[in-house]
The first five atom37 places (N, CA, C, CB, O) and aatype in JSON, in Angstrom:
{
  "aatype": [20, 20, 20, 20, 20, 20, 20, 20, 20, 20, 20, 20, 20, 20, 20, 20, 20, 20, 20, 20, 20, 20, 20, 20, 20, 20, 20, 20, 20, 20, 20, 20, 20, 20, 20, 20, 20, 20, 20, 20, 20, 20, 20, 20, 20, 20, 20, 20, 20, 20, 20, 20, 20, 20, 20, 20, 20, 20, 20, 20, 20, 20, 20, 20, 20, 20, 20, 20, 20, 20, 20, 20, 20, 20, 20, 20, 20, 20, 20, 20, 20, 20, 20, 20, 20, 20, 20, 20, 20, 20, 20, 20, 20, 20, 20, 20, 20, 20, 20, 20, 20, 20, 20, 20, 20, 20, 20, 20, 20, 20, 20, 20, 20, 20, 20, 20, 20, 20, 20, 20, 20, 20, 20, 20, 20],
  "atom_mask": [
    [1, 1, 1, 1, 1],
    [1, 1, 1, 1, 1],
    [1, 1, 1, 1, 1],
    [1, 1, 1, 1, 1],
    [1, 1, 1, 1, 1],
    [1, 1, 1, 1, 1],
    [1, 1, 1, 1, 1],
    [1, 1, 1, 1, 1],
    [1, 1, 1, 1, 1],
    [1, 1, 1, 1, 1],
    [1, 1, 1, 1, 1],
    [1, 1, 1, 1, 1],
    [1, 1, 1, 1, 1],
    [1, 1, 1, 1, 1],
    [1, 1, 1, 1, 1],
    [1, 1, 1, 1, 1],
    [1, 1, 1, 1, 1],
    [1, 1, 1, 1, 1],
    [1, 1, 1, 1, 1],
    [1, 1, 1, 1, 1],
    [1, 1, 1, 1, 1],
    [1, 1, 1, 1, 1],
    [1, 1, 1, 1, 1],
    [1, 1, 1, 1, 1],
    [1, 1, 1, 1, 1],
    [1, 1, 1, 1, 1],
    [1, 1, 1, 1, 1],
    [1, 1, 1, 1, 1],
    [1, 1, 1, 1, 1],
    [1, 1, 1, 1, 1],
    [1, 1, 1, 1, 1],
    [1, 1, 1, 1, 1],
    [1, 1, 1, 1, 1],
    [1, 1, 1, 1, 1],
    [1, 1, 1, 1, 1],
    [1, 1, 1, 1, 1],
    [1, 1, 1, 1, 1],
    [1, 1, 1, 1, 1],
    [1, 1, 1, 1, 1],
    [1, 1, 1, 1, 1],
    [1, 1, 1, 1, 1],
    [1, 1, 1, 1, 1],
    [1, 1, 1, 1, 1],
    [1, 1, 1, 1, 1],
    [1, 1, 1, 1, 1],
    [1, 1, 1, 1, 1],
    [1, 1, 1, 1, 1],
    [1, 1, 1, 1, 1],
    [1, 1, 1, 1, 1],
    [1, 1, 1, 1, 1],
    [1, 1, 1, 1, 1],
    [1, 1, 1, 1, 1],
    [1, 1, 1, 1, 1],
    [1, 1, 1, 1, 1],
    [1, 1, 1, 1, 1],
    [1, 1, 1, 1, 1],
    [1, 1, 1, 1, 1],
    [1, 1, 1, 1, 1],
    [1, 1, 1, 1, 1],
    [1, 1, 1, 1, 1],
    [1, 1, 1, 1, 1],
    [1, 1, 1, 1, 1],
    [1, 1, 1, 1, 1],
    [1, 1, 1, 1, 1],
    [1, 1, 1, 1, 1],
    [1, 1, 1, 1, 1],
    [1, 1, 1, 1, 1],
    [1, 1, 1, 1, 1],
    [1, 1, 1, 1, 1],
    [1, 1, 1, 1, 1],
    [1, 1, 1, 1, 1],
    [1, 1, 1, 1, 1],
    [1, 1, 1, 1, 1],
    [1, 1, 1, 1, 1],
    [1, 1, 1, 1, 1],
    [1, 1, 1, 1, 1],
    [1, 1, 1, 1, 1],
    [1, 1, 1, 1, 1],
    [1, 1, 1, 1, 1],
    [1, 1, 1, 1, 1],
    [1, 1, 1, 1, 1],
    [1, 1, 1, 1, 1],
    [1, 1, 1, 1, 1],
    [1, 1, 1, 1, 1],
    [1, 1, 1, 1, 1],
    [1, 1, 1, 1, 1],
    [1, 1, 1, 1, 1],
    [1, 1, 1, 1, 1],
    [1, 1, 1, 1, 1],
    [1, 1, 1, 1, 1],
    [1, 1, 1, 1, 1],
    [1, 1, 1, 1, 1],
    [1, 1, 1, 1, 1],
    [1, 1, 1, 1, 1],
    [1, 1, 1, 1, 1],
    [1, 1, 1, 1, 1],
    [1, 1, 1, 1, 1],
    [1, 1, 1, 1, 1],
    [1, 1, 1, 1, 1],
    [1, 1, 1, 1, 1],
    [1, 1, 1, 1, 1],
    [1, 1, 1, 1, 1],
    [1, 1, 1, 1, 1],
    [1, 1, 1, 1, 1],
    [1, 1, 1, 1, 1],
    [1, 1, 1, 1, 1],
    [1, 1, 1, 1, 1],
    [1, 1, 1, 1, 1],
    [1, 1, 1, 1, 1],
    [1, 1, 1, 1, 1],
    [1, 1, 1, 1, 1],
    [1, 1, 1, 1, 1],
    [1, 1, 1, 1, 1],
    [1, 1, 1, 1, 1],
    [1, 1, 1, 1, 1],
    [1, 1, 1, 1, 1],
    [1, 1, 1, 1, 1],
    [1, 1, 1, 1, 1],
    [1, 1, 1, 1, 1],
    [1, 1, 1, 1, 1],
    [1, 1, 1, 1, 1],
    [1, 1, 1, 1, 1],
    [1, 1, 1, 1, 1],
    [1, 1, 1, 1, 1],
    [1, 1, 1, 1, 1]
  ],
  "atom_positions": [
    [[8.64, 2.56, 0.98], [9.55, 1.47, 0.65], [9.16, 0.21, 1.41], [11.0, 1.86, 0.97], [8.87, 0.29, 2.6]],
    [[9.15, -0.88, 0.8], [9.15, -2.19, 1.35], [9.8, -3.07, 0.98], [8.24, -2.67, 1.36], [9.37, -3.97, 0.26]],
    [[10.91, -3.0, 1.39], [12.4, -4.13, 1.13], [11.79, -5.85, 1.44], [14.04, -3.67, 2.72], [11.38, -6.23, 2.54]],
    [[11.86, -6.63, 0.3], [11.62, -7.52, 0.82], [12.71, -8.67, 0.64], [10.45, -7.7, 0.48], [13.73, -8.47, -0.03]],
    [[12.44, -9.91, 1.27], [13.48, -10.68, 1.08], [13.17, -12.31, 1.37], [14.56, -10.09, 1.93], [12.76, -12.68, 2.47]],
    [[13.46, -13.43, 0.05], [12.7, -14.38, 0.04], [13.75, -15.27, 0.83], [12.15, -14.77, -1.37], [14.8, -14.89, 1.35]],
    [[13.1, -16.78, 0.79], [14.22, -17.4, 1.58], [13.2, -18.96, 1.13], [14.52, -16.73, 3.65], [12.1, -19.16, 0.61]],
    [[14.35, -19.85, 1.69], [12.99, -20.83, 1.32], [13.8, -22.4, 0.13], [11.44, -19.41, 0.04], [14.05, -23.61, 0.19]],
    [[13.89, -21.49, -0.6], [14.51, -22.07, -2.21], [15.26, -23.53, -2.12], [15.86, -20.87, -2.88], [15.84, -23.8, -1.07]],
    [[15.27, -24.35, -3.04], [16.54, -25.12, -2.97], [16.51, -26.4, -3.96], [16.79, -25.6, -1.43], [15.93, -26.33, -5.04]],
    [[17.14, -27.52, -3.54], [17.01, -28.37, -4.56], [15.77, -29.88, -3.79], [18.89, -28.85, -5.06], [15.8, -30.37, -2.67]],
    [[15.12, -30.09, -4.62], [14.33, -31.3, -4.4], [13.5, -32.02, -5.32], [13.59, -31.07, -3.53], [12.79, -31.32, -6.03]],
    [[13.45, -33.02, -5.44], [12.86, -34.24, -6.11], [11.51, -34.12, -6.7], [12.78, -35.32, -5.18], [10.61, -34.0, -5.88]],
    [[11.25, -34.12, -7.69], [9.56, -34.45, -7.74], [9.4, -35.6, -7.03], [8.86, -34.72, -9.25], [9.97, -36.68, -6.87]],
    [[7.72, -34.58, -6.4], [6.92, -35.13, -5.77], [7.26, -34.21, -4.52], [7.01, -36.65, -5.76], [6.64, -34.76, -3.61]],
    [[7.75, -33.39, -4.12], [8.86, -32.92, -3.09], [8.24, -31.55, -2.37], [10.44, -32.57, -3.94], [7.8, -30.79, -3.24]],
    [[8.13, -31.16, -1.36], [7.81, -30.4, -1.07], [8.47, -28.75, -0.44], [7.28, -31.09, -0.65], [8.95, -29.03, 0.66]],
    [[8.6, -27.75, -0.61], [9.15, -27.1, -0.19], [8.22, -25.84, -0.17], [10.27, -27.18, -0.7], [7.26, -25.58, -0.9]],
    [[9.02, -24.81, 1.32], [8.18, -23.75, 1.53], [8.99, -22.26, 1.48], [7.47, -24.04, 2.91], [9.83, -22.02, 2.35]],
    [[8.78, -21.6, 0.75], [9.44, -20.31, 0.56], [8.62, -19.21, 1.18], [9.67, -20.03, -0.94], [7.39, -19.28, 1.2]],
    [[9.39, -18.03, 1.76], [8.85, -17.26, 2.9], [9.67, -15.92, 2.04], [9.38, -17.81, 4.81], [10.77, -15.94, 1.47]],
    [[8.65, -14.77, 2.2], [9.17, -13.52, 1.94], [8.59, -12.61, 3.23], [8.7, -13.0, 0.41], [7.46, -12.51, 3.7]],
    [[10.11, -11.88, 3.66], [9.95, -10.99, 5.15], [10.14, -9.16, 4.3], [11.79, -11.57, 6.72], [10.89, -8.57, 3.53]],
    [[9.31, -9.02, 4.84], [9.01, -7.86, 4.54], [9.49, -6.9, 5.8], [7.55, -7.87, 4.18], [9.25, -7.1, 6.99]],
    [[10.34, -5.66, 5.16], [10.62, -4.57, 6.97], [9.54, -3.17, 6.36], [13.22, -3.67, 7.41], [8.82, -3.0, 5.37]],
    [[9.81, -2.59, 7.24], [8.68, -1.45, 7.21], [7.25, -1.44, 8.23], [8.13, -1.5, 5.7], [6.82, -2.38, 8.91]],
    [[6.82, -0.38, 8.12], [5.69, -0.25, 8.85], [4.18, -0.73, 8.2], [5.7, 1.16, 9.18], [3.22, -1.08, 8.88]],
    [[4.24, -0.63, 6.27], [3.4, -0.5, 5.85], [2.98, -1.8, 5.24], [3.51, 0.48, 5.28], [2.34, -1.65, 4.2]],
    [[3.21, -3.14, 5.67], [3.05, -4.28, 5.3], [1.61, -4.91, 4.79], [3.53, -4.85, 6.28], [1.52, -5.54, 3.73]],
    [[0.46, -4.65, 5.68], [-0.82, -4.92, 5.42], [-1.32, -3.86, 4.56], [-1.58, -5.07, 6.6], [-2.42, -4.07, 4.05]],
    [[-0.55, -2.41, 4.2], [-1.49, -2.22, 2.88], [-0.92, -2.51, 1.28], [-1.93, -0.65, 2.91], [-0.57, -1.8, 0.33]],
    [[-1.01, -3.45, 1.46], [0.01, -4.18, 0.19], [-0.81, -5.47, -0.43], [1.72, -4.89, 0.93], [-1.14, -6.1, 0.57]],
    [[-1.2, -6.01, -1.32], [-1.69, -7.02, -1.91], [0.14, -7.68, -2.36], [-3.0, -6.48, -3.25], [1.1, -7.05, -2.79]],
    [[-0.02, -9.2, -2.03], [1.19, -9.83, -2.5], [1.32, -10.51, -3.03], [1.8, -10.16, -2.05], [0.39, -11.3, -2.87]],
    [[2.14, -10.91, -3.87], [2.56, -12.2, -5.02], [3.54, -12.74, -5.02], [2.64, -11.97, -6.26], [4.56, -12.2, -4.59]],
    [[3.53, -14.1, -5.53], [4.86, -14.86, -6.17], [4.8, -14.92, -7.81], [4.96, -16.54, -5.57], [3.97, -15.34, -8.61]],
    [[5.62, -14.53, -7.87], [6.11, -14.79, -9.53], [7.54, -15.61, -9.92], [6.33, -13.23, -10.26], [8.4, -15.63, -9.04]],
    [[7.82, -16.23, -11.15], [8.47, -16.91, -11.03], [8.9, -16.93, -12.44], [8.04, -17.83, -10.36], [8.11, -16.78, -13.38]],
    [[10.43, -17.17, -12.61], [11.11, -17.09, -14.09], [12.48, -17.95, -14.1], [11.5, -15.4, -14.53], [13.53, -17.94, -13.47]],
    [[11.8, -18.79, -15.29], [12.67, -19.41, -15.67], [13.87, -18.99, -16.78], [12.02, -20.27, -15.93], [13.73, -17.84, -17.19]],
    [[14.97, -19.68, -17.31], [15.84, -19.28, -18.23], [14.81, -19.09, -19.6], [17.1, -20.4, -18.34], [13.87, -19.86, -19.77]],
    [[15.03, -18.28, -20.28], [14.39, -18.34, -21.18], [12.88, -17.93, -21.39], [14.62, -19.31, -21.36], [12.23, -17.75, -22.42]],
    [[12.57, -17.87, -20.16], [11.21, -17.59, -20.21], [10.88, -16.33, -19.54], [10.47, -18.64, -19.67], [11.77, -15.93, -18.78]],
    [[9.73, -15.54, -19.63], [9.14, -14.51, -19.27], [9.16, -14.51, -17.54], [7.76, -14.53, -19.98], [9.73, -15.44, -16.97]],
    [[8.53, -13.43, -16.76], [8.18, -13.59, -15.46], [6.72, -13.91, -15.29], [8.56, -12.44, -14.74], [5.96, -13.19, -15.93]],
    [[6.32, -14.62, -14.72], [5.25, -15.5, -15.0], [4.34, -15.41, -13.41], [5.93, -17.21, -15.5], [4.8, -15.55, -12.27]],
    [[3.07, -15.15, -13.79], [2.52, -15.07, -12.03], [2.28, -16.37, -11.37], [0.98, -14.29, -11.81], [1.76, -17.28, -12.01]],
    [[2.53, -16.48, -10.42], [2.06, -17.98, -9.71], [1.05, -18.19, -8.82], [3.01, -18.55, -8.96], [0.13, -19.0, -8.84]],
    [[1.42, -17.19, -7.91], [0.14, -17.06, -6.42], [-0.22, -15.48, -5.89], [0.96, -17.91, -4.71], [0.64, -14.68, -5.53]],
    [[-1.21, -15.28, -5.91], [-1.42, -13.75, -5.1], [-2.53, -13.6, -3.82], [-2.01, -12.6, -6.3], [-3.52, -14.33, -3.88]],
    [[-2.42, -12.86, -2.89], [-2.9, -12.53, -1.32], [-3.09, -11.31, -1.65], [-1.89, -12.73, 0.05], [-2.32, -10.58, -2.29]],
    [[-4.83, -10.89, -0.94], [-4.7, -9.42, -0.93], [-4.57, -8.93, 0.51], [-5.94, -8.73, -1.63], [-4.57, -9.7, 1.47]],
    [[-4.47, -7.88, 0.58], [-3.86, -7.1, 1.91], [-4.16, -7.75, 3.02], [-4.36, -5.68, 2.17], [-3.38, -7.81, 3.97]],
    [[-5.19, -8.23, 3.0], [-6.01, -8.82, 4.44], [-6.03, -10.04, 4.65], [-7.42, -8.58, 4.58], [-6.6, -10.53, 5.63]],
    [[-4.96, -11.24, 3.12], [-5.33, -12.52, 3.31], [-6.67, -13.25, 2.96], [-5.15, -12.62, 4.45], [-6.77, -14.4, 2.55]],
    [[-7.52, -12.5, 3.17], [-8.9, -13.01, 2.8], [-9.39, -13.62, 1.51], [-9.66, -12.04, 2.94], [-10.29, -14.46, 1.48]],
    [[-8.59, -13.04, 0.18], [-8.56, -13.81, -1.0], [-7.22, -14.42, -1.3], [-8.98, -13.0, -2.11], [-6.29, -14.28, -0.51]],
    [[-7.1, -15.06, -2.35], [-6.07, -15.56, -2.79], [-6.45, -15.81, -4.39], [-5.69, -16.75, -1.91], [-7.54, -15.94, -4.94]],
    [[-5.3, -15.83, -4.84], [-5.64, -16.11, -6.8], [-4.48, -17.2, -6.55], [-5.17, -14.4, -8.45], [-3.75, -17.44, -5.59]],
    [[-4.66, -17.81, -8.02], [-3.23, -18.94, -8.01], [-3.54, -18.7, -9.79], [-3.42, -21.19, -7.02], [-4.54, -18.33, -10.4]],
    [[-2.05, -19.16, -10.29], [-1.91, -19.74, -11.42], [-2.74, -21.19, -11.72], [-0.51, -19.86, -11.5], [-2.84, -21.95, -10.76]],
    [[-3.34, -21.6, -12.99], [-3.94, -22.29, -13.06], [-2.54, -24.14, -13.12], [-4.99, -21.59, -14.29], [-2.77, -25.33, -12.89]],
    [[-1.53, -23.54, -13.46], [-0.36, -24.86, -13.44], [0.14, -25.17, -11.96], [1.17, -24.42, -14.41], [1.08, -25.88, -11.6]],
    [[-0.64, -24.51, -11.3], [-0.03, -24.68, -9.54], [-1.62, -24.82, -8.68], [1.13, -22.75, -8.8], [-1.69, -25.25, -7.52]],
    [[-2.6, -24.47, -9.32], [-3.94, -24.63, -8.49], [-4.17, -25.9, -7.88], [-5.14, -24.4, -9.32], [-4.27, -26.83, -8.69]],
    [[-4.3, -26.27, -6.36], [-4.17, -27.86, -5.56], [-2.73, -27.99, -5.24], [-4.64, -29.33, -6.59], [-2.45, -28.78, -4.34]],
    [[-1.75, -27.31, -5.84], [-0.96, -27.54, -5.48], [-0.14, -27.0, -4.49], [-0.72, -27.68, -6.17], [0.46, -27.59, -3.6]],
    [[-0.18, -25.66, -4.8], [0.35, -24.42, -4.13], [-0.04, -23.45, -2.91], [0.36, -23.72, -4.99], [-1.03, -22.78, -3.19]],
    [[0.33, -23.28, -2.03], [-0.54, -22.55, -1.06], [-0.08, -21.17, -0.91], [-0.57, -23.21, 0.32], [1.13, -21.08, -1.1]],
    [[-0.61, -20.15, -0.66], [-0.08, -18.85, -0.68], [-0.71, -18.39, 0.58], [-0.4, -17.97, -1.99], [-1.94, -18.46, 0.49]],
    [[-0.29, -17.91, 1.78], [-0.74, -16.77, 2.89], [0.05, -15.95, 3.35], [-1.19, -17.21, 4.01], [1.18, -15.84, 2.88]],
    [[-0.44, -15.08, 4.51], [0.24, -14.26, 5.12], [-0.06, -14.03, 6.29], [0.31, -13.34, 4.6], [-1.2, -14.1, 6.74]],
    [[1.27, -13.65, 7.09], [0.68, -13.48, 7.9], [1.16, -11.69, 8.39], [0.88, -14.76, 8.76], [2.37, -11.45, 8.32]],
    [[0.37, -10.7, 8.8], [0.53, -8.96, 8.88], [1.23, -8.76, 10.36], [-1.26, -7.97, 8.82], [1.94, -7.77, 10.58]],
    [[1.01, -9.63, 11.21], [1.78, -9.3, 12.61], [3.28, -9.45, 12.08], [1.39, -10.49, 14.05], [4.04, -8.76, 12.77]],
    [[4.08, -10.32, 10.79], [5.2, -10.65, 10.95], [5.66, -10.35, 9.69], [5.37, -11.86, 11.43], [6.85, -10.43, 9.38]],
    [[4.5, -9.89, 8.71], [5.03, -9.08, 7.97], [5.62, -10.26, 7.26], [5.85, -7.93, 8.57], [6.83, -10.11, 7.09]],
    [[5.24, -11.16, 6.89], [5.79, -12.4, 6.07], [4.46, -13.25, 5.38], [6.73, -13.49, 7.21], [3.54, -13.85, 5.94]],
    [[4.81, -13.01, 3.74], [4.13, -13.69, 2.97], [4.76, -15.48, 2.77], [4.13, -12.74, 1.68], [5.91, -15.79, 2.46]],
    [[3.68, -16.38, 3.04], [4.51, -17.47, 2.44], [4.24, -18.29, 1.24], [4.65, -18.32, 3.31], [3.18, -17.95, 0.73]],
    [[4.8, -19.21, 0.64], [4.24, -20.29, -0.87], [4.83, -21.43, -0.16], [5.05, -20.01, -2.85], [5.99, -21.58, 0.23]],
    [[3.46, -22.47, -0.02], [3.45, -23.91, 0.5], [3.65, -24.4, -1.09], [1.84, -24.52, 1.49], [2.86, -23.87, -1.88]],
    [[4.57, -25.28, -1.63], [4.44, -25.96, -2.76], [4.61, -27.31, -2.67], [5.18, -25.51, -3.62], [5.63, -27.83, -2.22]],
    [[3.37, -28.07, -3.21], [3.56, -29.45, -2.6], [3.38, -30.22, -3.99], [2.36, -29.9, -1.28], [2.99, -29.6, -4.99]],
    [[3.71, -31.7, -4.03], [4.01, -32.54, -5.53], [4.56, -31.18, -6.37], [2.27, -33.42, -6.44], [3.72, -30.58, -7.03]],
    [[5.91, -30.68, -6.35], [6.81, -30.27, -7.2], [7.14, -31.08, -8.38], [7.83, -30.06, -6.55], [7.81, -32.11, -8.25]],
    [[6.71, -30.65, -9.54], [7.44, -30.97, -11.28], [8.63, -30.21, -11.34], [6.43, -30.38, -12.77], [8.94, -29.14, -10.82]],
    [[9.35, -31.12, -12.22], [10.63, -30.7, -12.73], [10.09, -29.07, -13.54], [11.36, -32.11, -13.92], [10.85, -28.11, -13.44]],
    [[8.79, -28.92, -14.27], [8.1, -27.65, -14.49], [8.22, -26.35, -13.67], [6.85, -27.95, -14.45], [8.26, -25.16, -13.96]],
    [[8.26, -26.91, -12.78], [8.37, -25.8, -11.39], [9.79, -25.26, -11.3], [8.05, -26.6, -9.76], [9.97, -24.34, -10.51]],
    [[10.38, -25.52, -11.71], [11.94, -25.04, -11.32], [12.2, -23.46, -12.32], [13.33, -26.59, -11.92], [12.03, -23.24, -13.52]],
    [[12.68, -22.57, -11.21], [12.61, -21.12, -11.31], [13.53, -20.59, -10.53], [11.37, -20.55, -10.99], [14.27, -21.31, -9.86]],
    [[13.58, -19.55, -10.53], [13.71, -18.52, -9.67], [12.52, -17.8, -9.38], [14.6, -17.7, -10.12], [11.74, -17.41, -10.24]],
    [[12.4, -17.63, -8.13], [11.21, -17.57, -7.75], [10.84, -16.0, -6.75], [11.04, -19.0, -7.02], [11.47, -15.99, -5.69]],
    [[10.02, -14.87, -6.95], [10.14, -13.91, -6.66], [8.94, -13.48, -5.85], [10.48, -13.33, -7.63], [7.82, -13.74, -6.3]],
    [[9.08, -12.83, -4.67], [8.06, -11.95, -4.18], [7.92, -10.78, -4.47], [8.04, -11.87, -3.12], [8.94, -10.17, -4.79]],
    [[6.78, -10.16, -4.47], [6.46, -8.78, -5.32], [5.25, -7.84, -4.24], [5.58, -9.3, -7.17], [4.19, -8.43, -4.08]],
    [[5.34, -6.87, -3.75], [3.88, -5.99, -3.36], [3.42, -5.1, -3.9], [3.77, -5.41, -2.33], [4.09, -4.08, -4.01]],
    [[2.05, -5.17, -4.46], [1.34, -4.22, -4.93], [0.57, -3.49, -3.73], [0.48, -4.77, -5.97], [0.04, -4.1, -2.8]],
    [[0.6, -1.85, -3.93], [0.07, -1.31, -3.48], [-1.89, -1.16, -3.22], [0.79, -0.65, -3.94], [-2.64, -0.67, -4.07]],
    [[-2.21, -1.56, -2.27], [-3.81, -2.08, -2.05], [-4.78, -1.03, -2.64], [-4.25, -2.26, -0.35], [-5.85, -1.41, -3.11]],
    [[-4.42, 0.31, -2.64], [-5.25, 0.84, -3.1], [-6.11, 0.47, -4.85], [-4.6, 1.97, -2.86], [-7.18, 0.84, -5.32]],
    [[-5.47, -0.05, -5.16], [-5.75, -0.34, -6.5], [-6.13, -2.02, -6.34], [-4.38, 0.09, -7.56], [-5.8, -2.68, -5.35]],
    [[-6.93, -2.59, -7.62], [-7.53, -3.95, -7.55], [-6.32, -4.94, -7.97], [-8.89, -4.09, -8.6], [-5.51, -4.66, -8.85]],
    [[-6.31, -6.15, -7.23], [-5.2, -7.27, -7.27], [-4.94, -7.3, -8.75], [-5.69, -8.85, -6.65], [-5.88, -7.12, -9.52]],
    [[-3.86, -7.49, -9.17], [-3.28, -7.75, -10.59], [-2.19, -8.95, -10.78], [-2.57, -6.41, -11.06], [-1.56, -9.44, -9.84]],
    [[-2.1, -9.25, -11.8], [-1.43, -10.85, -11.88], [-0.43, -10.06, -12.74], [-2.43, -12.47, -12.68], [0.6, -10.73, -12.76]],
    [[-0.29, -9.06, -13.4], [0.27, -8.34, -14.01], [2.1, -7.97, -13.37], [-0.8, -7.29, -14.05], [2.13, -7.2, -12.41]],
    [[3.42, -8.45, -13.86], [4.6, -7.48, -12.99], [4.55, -6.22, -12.68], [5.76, -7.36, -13.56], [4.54, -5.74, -11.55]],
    [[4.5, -5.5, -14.05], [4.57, -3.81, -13.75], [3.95, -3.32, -12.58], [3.88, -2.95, -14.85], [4.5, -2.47, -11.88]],
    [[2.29, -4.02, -12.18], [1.58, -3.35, -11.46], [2.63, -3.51, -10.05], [-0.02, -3.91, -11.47], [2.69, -2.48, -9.38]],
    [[3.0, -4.02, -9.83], [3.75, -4.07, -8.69], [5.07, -3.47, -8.18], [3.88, -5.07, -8.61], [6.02, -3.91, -8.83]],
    [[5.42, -2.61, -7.23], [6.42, -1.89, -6.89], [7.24, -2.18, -6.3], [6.25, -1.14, -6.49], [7.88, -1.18, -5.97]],
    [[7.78, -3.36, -5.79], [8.16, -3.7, -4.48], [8.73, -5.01, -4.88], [6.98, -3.7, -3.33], [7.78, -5.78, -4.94]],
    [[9.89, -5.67, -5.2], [10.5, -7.32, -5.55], [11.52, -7.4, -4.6], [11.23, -7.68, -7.22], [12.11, -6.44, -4.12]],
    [[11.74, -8.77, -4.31], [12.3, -9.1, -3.41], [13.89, -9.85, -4.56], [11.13, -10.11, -2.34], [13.71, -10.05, -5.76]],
    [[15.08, -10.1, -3.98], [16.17, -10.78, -4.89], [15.89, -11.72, -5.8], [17.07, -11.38, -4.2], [16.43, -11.9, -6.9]],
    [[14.77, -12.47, -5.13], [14.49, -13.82, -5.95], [14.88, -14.7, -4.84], [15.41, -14.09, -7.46], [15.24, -14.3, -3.73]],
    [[14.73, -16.5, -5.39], [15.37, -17.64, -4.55], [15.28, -18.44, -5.72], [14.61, -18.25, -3.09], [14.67, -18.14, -6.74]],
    [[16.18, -19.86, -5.41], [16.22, -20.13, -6.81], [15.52, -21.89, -5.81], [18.24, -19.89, -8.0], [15.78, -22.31, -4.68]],
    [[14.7, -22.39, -6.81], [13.94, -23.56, -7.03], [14.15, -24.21, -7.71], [13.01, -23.53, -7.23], [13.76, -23.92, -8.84]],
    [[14.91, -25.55, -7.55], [15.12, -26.75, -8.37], [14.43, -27.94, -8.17], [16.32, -27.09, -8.32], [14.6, -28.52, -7.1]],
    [[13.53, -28.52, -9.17], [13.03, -29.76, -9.03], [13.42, -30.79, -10.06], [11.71, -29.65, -8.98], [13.0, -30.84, -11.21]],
    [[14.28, -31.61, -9.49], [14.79, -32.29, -10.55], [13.9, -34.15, -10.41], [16.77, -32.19, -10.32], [13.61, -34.71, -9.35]],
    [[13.67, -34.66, -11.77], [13.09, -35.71, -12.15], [13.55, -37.12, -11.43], [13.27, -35.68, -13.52], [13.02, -38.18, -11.76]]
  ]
}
């Protein structure tokens, strides 16, 4: 089990910057590849940013690439998403997810076992 839990979220302006943090408890934090995903009303759950176990790679969505930063850090067991020049586009609810490392990074939901409540992200015009 890896309970996670985001934080971070809120309301701000395009152009605006904000940083959302997912804390992870458990022992088994670094063997986990991690993601943000993100869903709007109406719309599907959608991948945004992914870290594999060690930090060493990173993937991004191509509507957030330059924009978005994704790391981690394994001593604290906390993944974070730097999002900087926020679009009114961006506004979600916004989710952390861990996939289990043994298997290759996936941008995919299902592959992943592990979601956090969500946080909700508003960027208004």
């Amino acid at each position: 089990q890896v309970p996670l839990v985001e934080s971070g979220g809120g309301l701000v302006q395009a152009g605006g910057s904000l940083r959302l943090s997912c804390a992870a408890s458990g022992r088994a934090f670094s063997n986990y590849h991690m993601a943000w995903f993100r869903q709007a009303p109406g719309n599907e759950r959608e991948f945004v940013a992914g870290i594999n176990w060690s930090g060493g790679t990173t993937y991004y969505a191509d509507s957030v690439k330059g924009r978005f930063t994704i790391s981690r850090d394994n001593a604290k067991k906390t993944v974070y998403l730097q999002m900087n020049s926020l679009k009114p586009e961006d506004t979600a609810v916004y989710y952390c997810a861990a996939q289990l490392s043994i298997v290759s990074f996936s941008r995919l939901p299902p592959e992943y076992s592990y979601w956090g409540q969500g946080t909700q992200v508003t960027v208004s015009s």
